[in-house]
C-alpha positions as CSV (number, residue, x, y, z in Angstrom):
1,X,-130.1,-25.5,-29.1
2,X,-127.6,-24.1,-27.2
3,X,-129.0,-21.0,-26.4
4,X,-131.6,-20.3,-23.4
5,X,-133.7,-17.7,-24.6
6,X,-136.7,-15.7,-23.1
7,X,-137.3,-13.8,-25.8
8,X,-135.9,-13.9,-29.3
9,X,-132.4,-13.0,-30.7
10,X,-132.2,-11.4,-33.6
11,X,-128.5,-13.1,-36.0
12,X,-128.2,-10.0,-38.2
13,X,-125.5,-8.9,-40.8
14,X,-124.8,-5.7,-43.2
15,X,-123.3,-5.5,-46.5
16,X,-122.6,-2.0,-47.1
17,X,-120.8,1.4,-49.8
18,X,-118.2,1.4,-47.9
19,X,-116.5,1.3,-44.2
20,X,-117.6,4.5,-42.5
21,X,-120.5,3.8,-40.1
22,X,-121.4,7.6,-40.1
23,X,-120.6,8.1,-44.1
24,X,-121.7,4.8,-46.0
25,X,-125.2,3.1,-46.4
26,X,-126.4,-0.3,-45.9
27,X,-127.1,-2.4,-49.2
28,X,-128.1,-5.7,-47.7
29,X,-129.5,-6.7,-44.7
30,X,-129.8,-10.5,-43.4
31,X,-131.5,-11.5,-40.1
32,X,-132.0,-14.4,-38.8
33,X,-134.5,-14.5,-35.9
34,X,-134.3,-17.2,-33.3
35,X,-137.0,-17.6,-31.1
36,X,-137.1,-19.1,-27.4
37,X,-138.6,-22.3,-28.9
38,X,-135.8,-22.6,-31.5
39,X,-138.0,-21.6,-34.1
40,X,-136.2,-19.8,-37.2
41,X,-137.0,-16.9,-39.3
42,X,-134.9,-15.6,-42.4
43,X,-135.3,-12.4,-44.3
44,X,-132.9,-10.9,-46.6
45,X,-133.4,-6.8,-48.0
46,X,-131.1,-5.2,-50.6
47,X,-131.1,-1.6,-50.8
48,X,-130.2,1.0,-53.1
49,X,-128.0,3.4,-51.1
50,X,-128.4,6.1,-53.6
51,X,-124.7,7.0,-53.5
52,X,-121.7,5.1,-55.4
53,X,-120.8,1.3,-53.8
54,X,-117.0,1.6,-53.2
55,X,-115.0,-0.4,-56.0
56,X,-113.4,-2.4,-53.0
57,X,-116.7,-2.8,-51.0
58,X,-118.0,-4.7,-54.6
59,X,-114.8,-6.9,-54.4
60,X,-115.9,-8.0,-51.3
61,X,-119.6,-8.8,-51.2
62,X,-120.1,-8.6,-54.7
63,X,-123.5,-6.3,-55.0
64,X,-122.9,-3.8,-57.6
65,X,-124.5,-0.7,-58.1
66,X,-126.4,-2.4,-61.0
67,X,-127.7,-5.0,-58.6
68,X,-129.1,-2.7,-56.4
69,X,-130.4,0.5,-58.8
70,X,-133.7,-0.7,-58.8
71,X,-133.7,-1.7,-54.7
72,X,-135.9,0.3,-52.5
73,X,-134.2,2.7,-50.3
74,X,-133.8,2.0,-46.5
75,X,-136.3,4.4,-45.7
76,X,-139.1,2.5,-47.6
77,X,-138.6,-0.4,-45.5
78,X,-137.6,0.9,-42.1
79,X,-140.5,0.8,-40.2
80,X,-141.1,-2.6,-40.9
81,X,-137.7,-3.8,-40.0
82,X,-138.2,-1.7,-36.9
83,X,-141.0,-3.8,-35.6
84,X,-139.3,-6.8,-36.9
85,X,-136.8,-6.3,-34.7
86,X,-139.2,-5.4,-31.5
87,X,-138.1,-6.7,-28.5
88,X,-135.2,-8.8,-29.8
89,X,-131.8,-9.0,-28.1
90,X,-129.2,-9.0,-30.7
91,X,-126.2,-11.4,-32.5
92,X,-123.4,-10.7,-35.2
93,X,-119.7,-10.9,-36.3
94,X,-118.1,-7.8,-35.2
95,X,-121.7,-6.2,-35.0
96,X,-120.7,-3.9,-31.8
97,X,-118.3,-2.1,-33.7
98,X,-119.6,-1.8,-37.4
99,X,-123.7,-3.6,-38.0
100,X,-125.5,-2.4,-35.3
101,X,-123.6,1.4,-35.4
102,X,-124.6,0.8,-39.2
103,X,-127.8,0.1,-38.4
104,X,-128.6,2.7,-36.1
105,X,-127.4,5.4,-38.5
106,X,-129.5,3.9,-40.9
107,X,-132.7,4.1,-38.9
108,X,-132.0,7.8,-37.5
109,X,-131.5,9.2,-41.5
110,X,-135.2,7.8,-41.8
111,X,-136.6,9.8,-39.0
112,X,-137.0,6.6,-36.8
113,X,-134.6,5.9,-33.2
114,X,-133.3,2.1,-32.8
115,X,-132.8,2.3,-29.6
116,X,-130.7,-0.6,-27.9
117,X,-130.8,0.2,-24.2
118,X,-132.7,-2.5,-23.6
119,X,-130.8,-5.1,-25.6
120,X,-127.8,-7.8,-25.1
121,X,-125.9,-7.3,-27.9
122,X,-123.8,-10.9,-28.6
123,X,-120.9,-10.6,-30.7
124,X,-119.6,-13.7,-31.8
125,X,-116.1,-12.0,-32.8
126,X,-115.6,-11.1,-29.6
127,X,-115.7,-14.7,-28.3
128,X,-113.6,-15.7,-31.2
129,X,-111.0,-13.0,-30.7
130,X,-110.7,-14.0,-26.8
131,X,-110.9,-17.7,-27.3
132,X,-109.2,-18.1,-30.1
133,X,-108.3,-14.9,-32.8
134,X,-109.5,-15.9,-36.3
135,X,-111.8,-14.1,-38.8
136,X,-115.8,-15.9,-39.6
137,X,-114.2,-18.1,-42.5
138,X,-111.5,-19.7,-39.5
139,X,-113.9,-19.5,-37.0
140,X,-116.1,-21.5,-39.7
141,X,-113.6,-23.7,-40.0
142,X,-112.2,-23.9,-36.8
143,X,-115.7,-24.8,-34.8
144,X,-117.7,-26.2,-37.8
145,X,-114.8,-28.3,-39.4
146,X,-116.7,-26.3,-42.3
147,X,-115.7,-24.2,-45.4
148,X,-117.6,-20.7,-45.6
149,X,-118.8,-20.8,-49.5
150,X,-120.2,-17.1,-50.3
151,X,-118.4,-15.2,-47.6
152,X,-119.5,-12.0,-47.5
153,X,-122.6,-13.0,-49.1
154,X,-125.0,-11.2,-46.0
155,X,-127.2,-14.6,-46.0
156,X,-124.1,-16.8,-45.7
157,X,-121.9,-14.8,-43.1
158,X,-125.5,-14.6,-40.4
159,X,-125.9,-18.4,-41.0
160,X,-122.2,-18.9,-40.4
161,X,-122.1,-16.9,-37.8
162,X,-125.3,-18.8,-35.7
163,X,-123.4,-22.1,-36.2
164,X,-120.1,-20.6,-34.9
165,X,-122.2,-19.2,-31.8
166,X,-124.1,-22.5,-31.8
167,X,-120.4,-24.6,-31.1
168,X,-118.6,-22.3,-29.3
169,X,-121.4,-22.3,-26.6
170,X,-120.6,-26.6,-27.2
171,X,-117.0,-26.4,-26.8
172,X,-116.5,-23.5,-23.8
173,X,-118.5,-24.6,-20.3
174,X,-117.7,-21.8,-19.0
175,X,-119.6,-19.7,-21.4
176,X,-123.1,-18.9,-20.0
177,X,-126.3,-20.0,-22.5
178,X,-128.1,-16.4,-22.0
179,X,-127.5,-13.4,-24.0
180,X,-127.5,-11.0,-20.4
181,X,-123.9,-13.3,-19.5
182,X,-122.8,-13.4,-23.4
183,X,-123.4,-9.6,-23.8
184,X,-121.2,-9.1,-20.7
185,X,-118.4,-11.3,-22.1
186,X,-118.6,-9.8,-25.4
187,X,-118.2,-6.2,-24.0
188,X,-114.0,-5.4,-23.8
189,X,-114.8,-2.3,-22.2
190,X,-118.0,-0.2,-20.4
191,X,-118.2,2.1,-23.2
192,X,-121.1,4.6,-23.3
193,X,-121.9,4.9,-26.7
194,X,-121.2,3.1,-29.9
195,X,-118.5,5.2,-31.2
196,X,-116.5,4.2,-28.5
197,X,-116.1,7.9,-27.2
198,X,-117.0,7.9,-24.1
199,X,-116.3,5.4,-21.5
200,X,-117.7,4.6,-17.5
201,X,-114.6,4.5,-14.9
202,X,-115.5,3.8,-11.2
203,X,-119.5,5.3,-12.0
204,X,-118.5,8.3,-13.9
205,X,-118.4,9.0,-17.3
206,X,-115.1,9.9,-19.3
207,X,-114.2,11.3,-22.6
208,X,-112.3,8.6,-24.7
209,X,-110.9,10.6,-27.6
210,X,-109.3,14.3,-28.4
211,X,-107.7,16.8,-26.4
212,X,-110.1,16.0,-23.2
213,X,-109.6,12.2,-23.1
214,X,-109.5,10.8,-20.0
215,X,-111.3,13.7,-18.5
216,X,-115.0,13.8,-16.4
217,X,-117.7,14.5,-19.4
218,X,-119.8,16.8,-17.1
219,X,-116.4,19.0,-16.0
220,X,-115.4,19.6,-20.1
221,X,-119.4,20.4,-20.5
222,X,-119.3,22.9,-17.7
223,X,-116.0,24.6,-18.5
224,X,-116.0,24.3,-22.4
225,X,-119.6,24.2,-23.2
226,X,-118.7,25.1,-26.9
227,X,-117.4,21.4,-27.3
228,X,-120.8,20.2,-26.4
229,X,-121.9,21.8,-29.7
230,X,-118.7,21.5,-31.7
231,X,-119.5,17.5,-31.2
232,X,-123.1,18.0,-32.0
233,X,-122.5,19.7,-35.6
234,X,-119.5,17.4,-35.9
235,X,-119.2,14.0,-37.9
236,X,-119.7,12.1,-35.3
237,X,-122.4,8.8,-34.9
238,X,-126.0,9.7,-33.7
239,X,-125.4,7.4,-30.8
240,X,-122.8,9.1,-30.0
241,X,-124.7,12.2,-30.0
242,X,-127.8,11.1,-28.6
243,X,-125.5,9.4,-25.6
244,X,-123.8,13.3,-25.2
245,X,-127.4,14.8,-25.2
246,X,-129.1,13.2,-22.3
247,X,-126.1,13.5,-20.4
248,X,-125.7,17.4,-20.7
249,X,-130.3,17.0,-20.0
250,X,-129.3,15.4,-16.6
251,X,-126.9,18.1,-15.7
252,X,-129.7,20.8,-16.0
């Protein structure tokens, strides 16, 4: 194995309605748990999402609404996932900008915060992109000399995506094995929060969207404090929100 671990990392992917992180719900869930002594765990949850399942979401993983009428919901099973993923750093394809926001949504409309201060969060896309620019069934193909049968199947994209990890950590030296150095290379920019909205520049944090972007967040919240609550009622991600909150706390 590739990978020096002190504490287990958590492969996970999310089929899903739709696109909208804030808006759609998660109808499968596939982790793959790697432990420090290469040890690995599987488990696989369908969900019903109780709304529609986009016509050109079912195109591409293929779970109808059919499939899943009969699912538990996400709330059913949350708490156990929650310790599931105690104390695990985590791995995906494009996870930092669409699973783990997912994911985090997912958990807050349950009552329950997955918080991720404390975890490296390894994106495997994000190598790709930098090394190479391809999507998972390229980068299957490109590092595995592999086809990807049943992509989009959640199960088949996670195990795809620890072999891609698995090679690219072969083929780039210069790659560190721990997930603190890969969550550092995976990270384009020192954003704040998941949404991407706000950003740190030179130790202070700045709005990264709308009429105020580029600006100091604690000069907007003193001036304008109605945007403070315009953002709070708004459609934005409960990161997002969460981020905005303890920021505006420390100003107090």
């Amino acid at each position: 194995m590739n990978l020096k671990l002190t504490r287990p990392l958590a492969f996970f992917d999310i089929e899903s309605t739709g696109t909208s992180v804030s808006k759609d719900r998660i109808v499968e869930l596939a982790i793959l748990k790697l432990f420090p002594d290469g040890l690995r765990e599987t488990r696989v949850y369908r969900f019903n999402p109780e709304m529609p399942i986009a016509e050109e979401a079912v195109k591409i993983h293929g779970i109808s609404n059919e499939d899943v009428k009969d699912a538990p919901v996400f709330a059913d099973k949350a708490a156990e996932i929650l310790e599931y993923l105690d104390q695990c750093d985590l791995a995906g394809y494009n996870s930092n900008r669409f699973d783990v926001p997912m994911l985090i949504e997912e958990f807050a409309r349950s009552g329950l915060k997955f918080d991720i201060d404390d975890r490296k969060l390894i994106d495997a896309y994000q190598i790709f992109i930098q090394k190479e620019r391809r999507d998972l069934s390229a980068a299957y193909r490109f590092y595995c000399d592999k086809e990807l049968i049943d992509a989009h199947s959640a199960e088949a994209d996670i195990t795809a995506t620890f072999e891609v990890l698995e090679s690219q950590l072969a083929r780039y030296n210069d790659l560190e094995r721990t997930p603190e150095a890969l969550d550092r290379f995976c990270k384009q920019d020192d954003f704040v929060d998941l949404g991407r909205r706000m950003i740190l520049k030179e130790g202070e944090v700045i709005f990264n969207f709308g009429k105020h972007k580029g600006r100091k967040v604690v000069d907007v919240l003193r001036r304008e404090p109605q945007y403070y609550d315009w953002i709070m009622n708004a459609d934005f991600m409960s990161d997002t929100k969460q981020k905005l909150k303890e920021i505006k706390k420390k100003m107090s």
